[in-house]
mmCIF file as gemmi writes it, N, C-alpha and C atoms, coordinates in Angstrom:
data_model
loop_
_atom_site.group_PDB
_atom_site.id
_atom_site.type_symbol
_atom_site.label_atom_id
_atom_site.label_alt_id
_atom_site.label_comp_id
_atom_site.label_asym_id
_atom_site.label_entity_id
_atom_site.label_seq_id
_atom_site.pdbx_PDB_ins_code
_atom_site.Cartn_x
_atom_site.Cartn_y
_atom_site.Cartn_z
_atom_site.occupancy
_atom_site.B_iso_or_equiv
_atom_site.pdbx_formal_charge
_atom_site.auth_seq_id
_atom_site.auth_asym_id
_atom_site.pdbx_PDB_model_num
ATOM 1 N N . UNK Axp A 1 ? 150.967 90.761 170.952 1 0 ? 1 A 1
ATOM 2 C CA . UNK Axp A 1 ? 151.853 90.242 169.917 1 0 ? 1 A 1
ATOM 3 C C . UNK Axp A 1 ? 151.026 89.54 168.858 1 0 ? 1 A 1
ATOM 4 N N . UNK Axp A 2 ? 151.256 89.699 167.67 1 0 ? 2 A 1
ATOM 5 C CA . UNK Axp A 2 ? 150.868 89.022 166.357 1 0 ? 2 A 1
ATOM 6 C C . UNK Axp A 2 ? 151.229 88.607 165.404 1 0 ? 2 A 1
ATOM 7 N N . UNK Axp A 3 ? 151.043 87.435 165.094 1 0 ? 3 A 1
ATOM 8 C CA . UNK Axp A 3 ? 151.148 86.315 163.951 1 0 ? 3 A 1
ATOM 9 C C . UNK Axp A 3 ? 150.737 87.448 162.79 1 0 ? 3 A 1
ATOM 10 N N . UNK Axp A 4 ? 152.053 87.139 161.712 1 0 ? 4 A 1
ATOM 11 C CA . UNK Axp A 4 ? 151.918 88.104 160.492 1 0 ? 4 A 1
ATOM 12 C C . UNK Axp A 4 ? 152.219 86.958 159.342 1 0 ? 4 A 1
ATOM 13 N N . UNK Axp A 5 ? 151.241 87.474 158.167 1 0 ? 5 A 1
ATOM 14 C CA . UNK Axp A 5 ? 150.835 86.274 157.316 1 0 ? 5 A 1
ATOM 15 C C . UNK Axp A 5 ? 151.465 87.193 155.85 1 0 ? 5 A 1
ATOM 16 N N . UNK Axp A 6 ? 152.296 86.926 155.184 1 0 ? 6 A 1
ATOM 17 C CA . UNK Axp A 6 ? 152.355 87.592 153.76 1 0 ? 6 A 1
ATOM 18 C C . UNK Axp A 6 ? 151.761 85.866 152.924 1 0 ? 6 A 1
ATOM 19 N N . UNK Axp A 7 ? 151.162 86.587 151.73 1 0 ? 7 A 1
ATOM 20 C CA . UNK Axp A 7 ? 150.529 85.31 150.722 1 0 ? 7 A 1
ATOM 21 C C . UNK Axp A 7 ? 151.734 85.709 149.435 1 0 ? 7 A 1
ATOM 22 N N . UNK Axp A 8 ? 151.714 85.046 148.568 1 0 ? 8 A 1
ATOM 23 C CA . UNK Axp A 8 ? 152.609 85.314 147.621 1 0 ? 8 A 1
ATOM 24 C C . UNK Axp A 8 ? 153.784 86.382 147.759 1 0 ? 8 A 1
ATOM 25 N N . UNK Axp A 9 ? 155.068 85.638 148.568 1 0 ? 9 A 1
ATOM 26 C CA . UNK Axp A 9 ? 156.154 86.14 148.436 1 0 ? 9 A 1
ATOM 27 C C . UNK Axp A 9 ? 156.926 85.856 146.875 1 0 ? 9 A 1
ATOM 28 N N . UNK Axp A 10 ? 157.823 87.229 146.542 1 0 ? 10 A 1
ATOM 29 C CA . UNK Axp A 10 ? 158.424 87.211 145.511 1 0 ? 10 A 1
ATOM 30 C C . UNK Axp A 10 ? 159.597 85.968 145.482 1 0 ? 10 A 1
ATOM 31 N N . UNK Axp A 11 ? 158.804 85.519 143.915 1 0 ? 11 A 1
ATOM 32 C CA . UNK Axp A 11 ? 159.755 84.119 143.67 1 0 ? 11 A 1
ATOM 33 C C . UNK Axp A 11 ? 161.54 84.097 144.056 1 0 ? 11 A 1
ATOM 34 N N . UNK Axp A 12 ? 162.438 85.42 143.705 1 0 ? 12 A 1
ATOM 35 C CA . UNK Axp A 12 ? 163.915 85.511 144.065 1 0 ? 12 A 1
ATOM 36 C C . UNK Axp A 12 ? 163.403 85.125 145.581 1 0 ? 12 A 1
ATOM 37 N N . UNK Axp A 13 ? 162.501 85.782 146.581 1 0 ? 13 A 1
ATOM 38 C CA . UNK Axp A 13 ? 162.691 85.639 148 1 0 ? 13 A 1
ATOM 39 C C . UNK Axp A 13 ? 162.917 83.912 148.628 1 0 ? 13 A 1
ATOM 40 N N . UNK Axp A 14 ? 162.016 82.975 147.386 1 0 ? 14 A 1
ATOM 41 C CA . UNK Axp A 14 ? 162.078 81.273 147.929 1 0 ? 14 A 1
ATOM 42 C C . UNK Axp A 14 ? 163.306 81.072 147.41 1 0 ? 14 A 1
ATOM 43 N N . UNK Axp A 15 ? 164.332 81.095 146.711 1 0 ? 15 A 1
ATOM 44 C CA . UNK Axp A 15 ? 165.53 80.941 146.463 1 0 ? 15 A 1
ATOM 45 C C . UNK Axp A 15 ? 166.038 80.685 147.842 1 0 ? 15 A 1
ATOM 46 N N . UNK Axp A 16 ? 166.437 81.895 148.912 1 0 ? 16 A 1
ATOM 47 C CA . UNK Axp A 16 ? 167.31 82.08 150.6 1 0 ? 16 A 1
ATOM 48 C C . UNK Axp A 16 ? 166.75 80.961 150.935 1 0 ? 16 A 1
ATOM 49 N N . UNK Axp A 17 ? 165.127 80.909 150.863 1 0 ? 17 A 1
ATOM 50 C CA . UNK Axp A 17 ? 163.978 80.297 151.849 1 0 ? 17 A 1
ATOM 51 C C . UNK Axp A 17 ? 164.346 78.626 151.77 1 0 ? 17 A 1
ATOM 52 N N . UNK Axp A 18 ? 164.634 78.216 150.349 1 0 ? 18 A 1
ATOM 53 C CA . UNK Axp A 18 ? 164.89 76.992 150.545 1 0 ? 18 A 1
ATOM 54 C C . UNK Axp A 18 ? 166.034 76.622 151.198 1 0 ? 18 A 1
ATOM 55 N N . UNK Axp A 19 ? 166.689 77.538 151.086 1 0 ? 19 A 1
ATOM 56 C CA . UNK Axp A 19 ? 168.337 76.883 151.93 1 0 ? 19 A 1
ATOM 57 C C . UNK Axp A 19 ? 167.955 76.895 153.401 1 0 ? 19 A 1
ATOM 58 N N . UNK Axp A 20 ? 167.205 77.143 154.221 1 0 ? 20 A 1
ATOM 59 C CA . UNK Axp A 20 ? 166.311 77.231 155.228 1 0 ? 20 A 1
ATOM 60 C C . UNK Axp A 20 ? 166.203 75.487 155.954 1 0 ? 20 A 1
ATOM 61 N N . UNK Axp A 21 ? 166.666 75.339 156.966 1 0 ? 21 A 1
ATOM 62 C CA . UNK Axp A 21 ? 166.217 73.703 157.577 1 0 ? 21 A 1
ATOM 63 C C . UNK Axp A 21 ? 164.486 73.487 157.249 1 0 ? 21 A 1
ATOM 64 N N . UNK Axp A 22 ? 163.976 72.337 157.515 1 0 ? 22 A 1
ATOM 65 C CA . UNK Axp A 22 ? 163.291 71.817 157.135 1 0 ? 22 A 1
ATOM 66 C C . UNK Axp A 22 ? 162.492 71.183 158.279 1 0 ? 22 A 1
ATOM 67 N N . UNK Axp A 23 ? 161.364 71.635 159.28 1 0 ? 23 A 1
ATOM 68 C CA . UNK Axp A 23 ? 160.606 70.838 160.152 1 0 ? 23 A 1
ATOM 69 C C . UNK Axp A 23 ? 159.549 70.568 160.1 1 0 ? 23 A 1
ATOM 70 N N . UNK Axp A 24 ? 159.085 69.135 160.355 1 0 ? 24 A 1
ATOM 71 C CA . UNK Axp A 24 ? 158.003 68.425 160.239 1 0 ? 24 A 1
ATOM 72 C C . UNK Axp A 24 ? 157.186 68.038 161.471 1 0 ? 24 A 1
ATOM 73 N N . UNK Axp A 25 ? 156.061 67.932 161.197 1 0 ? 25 A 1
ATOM 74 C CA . UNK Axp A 25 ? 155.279 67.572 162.901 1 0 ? 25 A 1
ATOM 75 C C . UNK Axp A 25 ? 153.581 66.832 161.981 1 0 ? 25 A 1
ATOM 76 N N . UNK Axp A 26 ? 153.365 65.777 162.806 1 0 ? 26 A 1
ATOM 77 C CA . UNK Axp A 26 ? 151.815 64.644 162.329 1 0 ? 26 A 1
ATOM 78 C C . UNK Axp A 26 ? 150.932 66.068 162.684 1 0 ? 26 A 1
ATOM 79 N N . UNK Axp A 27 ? 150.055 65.732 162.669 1 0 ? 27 A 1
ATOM 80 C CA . UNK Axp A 27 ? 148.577 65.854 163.81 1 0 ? 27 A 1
ATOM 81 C C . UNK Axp A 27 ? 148.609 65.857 165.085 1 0 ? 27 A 1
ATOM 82 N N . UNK Axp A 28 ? 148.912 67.151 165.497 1 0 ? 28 A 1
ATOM 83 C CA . UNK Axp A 28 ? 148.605 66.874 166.932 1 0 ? 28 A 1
ATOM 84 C C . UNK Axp A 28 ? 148.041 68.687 167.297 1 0 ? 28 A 1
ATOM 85 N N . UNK Axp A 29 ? 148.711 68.717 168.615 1 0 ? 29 A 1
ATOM 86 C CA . UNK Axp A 29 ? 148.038 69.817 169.497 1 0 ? 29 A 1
ATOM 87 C C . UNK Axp A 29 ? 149.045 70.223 170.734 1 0 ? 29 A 1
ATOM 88 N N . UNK Axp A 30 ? 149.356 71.157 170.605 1 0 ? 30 A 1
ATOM 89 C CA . UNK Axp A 30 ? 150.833 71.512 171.81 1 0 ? 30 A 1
ATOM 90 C C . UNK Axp A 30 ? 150.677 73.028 171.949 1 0 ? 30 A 1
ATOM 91 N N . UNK Axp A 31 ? 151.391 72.992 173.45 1 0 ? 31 A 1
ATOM 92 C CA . UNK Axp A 31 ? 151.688 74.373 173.272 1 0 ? 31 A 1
ATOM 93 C C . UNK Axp A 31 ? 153.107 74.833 173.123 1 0 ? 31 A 1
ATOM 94 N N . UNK Axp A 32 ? 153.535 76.159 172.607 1 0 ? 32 A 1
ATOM 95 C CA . UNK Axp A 32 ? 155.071 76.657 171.971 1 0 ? 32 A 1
ATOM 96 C C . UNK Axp A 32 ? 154.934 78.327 172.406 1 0 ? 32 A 1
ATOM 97 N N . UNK Axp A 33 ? 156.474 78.573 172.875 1 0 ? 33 A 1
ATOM 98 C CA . UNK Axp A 33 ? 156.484 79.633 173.664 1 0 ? 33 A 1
ATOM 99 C C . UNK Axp A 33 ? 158.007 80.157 172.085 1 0 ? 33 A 1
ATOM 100 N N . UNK Axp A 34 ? 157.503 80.925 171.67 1 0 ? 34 A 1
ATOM 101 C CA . UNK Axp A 34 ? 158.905 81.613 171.075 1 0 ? 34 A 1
ATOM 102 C C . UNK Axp A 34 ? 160.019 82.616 171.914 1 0 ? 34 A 1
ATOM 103 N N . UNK Axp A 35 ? 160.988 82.065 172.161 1 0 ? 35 A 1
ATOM 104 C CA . UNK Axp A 35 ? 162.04 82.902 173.006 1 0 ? 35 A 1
ATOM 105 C C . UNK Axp A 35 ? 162.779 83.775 171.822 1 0 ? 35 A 1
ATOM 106 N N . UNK Axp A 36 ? 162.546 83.052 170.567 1 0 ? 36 A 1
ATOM 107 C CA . UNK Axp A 36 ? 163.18 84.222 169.547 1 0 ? 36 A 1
ATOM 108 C C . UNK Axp A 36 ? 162.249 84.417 168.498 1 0 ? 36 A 1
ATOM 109 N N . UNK Axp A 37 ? 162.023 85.161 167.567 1 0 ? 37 A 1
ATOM 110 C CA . UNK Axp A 37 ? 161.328 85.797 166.474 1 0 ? 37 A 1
ATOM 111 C C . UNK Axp A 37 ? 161.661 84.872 165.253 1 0 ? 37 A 1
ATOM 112 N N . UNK Axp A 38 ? 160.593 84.007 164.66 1 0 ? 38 A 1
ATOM 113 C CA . UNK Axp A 38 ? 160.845 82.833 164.216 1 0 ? 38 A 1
ATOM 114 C C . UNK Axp A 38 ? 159.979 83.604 162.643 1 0 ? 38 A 1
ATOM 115 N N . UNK Axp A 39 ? 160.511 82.917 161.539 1 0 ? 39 A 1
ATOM 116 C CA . UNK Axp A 39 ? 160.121 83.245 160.16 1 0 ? 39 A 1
ATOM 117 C C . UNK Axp A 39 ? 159.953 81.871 159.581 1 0 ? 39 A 1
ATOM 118 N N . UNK Axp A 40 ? 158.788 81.879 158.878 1 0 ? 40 A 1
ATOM 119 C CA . UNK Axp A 40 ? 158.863 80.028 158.128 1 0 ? 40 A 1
ATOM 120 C C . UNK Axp A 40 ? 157.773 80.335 156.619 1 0 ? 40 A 1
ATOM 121 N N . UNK Axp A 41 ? 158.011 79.011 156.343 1 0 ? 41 A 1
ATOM 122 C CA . UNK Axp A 41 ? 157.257 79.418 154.461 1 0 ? 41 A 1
ATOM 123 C C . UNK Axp A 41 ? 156.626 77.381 155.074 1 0 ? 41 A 1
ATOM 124 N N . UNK Axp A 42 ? 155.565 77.568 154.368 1 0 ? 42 A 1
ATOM 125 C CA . UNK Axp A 42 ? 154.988 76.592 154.902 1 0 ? 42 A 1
ATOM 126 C C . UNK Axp A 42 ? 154.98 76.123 153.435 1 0 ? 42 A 1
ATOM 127 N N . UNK Axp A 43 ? 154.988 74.422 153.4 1 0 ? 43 A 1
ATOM 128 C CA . UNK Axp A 43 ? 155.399 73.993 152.51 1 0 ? 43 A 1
ATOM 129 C C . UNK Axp A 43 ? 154.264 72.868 151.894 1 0 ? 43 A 1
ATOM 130 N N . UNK Axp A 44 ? 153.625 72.51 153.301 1 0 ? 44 A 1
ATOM 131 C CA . UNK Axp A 44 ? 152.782 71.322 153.501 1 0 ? 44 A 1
ATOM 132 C C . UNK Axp A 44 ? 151.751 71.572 154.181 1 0 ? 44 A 1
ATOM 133 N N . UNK Axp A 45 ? 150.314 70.669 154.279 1 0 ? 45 A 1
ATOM 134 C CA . UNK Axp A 45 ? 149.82 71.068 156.17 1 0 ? 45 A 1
ATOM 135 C C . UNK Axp A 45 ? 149.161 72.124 156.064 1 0 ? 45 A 1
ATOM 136 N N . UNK Axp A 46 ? 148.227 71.594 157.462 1 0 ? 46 A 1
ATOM 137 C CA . UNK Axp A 46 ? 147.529 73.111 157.713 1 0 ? 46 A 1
ATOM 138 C C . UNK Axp A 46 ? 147.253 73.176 159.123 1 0 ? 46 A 1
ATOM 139 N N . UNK Axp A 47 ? 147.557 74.486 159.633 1 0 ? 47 A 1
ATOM 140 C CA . UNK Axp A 47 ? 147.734 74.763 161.015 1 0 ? 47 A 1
ATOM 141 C C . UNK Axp A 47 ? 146.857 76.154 161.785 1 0 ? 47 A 1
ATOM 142 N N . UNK Axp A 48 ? 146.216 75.905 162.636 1 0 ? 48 A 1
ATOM 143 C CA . UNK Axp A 48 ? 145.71 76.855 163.095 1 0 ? 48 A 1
ATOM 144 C C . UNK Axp A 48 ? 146.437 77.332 164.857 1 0 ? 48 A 1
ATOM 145 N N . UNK Axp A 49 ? 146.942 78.702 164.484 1 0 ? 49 A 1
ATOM 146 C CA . UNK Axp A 49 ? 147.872 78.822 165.969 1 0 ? 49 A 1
ATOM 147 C C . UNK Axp A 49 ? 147.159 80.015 166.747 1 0 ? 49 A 1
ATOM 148 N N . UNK Axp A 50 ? 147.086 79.493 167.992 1 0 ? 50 A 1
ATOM 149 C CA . UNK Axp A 50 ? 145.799 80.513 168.51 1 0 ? 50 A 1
ATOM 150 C C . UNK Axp A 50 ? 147.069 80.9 169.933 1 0 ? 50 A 1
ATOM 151 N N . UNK Axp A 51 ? 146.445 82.226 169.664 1 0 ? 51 A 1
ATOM 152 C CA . UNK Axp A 51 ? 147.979 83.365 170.628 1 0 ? 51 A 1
ATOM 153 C C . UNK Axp A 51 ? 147.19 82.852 172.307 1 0 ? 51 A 1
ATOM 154 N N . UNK Axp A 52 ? 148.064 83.375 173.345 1 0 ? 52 A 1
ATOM 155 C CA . UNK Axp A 52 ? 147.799 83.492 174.599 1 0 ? 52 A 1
ATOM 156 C C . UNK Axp A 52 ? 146.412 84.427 174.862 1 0 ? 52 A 1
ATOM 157 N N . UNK Axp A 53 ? 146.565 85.391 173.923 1 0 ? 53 A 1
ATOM 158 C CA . UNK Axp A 53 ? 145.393 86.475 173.933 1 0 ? 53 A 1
ATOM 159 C C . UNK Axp A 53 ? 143.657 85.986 173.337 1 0 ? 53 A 1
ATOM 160 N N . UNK Axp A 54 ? 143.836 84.413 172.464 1 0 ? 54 A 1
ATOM 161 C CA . UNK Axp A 54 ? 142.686 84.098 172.286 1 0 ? 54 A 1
ATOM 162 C C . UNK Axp A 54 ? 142.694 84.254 171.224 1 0 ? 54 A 1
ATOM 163 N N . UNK Axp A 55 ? 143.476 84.791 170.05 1 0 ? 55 A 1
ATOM 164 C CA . UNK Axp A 55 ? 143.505 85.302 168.426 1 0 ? 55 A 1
ATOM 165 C C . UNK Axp A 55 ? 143.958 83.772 167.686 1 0 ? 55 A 1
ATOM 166 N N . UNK Axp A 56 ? 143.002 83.53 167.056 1 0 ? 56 A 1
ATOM 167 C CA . UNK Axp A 56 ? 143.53 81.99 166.334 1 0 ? 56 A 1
ATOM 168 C C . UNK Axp A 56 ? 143.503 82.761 164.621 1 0 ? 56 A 1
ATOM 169 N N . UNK Axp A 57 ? 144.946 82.265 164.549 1 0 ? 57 A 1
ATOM 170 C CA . UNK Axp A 57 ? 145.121 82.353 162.801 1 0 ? 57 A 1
ATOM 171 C C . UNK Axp A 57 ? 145.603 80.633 162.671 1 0 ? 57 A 1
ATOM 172 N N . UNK Axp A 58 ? 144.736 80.794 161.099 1 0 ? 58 A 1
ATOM 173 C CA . UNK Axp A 58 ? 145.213 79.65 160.249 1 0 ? 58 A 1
ATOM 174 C C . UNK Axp A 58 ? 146.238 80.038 158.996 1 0 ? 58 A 1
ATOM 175 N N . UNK Axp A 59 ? 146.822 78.621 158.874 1 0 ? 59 A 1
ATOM 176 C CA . UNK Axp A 59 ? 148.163 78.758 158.249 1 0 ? 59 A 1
ATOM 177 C C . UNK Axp A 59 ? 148.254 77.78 156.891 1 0 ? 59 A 1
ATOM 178 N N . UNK Axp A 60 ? 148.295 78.218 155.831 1 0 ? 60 A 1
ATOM 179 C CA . UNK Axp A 60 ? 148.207 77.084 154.94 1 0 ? 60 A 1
ATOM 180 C C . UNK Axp A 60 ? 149.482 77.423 154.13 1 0 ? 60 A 1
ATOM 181 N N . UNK Axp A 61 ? 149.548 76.332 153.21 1 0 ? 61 A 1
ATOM 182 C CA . UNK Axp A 61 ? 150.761 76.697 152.276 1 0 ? 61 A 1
ATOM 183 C C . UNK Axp A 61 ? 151.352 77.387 151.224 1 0 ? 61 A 1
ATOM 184 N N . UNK Axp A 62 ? 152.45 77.684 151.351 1 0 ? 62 A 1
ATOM 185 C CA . UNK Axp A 62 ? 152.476 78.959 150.253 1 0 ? 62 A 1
ATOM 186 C C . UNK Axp A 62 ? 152.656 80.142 151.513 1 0 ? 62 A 1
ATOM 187 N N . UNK Axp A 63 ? 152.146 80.197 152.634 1 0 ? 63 A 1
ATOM 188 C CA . UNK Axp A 63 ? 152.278 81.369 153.598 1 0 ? 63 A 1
ATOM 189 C C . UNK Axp A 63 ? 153.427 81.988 154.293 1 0 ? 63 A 1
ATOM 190 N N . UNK Axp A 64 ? 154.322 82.85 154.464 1 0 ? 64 A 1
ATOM 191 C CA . UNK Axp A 64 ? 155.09 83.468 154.995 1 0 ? 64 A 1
ATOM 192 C C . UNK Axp A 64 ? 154.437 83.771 155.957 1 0 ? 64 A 1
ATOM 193 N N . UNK Axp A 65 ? 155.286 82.728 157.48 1 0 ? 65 A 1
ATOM 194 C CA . UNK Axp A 65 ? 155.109 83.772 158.555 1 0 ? 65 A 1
ATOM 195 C C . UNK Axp A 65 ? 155.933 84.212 159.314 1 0 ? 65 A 1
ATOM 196 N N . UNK Axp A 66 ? 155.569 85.275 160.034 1 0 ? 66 A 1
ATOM 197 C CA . UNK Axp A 66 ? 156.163 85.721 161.286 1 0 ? 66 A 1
ATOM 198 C C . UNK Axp A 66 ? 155.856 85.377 162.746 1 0 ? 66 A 1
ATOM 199 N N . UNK Axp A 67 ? 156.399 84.931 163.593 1 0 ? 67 A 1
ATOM 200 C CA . UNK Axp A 67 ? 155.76 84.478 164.632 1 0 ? 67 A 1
ATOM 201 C C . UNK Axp A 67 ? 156.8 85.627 165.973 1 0 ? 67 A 1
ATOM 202 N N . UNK Axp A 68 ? 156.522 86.095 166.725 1 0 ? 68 A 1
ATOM 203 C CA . UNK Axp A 68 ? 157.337 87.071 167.123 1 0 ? 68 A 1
ATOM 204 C C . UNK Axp A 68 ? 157.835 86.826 168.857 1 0 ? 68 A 1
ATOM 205 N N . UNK Axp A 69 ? 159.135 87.181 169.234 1 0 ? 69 A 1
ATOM 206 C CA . UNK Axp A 69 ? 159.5 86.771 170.199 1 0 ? 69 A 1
ATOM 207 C C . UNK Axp A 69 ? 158.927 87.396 171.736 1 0 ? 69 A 1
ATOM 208 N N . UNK Axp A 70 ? 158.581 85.942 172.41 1 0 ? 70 A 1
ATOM 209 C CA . UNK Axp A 70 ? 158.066 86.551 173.75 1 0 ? 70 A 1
ATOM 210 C C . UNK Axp A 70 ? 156.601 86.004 173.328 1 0 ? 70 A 1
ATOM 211 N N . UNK Axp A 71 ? 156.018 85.087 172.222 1 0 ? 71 A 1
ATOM 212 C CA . UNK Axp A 71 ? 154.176 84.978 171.942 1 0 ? 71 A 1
ATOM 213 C C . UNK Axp A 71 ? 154.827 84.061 172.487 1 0 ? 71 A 1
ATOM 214 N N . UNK Axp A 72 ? 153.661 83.336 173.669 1 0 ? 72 A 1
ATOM 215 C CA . UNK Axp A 72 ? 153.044 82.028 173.94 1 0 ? 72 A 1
ATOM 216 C C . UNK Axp A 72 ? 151.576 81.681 172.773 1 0 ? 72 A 1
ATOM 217 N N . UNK Axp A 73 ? 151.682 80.223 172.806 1 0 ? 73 A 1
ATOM 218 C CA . UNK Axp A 73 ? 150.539 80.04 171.758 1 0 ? 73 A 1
ATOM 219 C C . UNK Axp A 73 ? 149.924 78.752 171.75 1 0 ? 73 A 1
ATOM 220 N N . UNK Axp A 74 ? 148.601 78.171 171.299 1 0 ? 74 A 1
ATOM 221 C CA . UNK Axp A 74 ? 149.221 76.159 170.996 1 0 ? 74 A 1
ATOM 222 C C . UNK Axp A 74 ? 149.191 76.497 169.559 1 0 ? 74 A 1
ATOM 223 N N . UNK Axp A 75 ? 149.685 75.691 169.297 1 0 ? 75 A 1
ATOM 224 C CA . UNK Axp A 75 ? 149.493 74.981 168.009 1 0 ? 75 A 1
ATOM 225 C C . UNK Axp A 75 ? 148.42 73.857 167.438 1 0 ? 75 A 1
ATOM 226 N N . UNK Axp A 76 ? 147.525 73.988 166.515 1 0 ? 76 A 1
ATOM 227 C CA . UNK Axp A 76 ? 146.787 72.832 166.351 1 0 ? 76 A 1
ATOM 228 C C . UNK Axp A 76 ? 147.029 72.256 164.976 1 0 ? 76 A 1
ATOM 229 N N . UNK Axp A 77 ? 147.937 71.544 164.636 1 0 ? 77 A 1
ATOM 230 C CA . UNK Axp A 77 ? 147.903 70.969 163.311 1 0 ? 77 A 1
ATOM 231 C C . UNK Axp A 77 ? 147.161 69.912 163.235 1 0 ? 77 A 1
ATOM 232 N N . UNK Axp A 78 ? 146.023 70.237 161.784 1 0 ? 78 A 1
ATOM 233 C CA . UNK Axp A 78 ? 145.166 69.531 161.477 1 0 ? 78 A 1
ATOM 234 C C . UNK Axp A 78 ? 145.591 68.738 160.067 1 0 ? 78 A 1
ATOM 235 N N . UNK Axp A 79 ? 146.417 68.977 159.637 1 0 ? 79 A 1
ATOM 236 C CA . UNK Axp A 79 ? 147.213 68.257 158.078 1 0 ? 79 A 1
ATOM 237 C C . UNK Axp A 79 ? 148.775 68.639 158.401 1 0 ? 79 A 1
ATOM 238 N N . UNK Axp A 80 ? 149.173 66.804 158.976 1 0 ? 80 A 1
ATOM 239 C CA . UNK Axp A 80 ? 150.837 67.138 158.941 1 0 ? 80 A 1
ATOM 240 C C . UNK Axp A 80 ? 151.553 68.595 158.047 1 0 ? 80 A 1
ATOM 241 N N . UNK Axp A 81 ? 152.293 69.116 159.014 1 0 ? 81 A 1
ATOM 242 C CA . UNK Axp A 81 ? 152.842 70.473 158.434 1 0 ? 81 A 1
ATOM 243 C C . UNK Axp A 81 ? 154.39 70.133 158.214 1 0 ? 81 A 1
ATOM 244 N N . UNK Axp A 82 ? 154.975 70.599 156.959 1 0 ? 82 A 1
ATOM 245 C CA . UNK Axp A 82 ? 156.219 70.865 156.522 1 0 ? 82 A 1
ATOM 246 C C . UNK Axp A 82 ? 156.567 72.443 156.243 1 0 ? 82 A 1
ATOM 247 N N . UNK Axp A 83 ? 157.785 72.632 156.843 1 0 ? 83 A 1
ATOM 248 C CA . UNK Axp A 83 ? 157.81 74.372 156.86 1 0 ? 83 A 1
ATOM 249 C C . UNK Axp A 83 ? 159.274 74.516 156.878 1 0 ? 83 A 1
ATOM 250 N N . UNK Axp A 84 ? 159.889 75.197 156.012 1 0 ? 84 A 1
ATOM 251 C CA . UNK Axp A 84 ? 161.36 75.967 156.223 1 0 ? 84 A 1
ATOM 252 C C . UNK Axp A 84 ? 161.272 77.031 157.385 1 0 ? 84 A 1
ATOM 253 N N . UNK Axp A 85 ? 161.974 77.096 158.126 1 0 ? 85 A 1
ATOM 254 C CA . UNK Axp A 85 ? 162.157 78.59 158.967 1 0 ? 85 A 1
ATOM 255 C C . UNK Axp A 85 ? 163.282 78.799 159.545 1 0 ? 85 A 1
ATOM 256 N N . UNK Axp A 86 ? 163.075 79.592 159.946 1 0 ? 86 A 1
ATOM 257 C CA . UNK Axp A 86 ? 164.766 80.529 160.554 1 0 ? 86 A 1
ATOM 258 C C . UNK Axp A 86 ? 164.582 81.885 161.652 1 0 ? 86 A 1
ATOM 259 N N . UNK Axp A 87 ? 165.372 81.781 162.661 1 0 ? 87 A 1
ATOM 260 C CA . UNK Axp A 87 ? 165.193 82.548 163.297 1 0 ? 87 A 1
ATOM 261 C C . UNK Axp A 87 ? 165.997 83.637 163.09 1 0 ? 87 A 1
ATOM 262 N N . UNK Axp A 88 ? 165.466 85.387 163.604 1 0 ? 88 A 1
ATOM 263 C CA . UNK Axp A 88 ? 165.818 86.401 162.512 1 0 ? 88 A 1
ATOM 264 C C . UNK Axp A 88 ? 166.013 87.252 164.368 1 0 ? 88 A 1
């Protein structure tokens, strides 16, 4: 399973995106199991999420991701992260 990164989504697309909840997390280090197929636009922050398989992507702002259901992963946020997302 893989973390999918689009860079410059089309401006009409942040219109939906902002109506989107809003989650925040400091500095830290955890692990997160997705039971559903999660979509987010990162707003703030920078995050590096490294899969069960050993694949670490970093995440900065401005990024569309996909995170897909059934990845185990941790999370390492290194610059408090702010992110809209929604599960699809």
């Amino acid at each position: 399973m893989k973390i999918k990164i689009e860079k410059n989504i089309p401006k009409e697309n942040l219109e939906e995106i902002k109506k989107w909840p809003i989650w925040e997390k400091e500095v830290s280090e955890f692990p997160w199991f997705y039971g559903e197929t999660e979509v987010c636009y990162i707003l703030e922050g920078h995050v590096v999420v490294t899969s069960e398989g050993g694949e670490a992507v970093e995440i900065f702002p401005g990024d569309y991701v996909l995170f897909p259901a059934g990845m185990a992963c941790t999370w390492k946020i290194t610059k408090s992260i702010r992110k809209h997302y929604n599960f699809i």
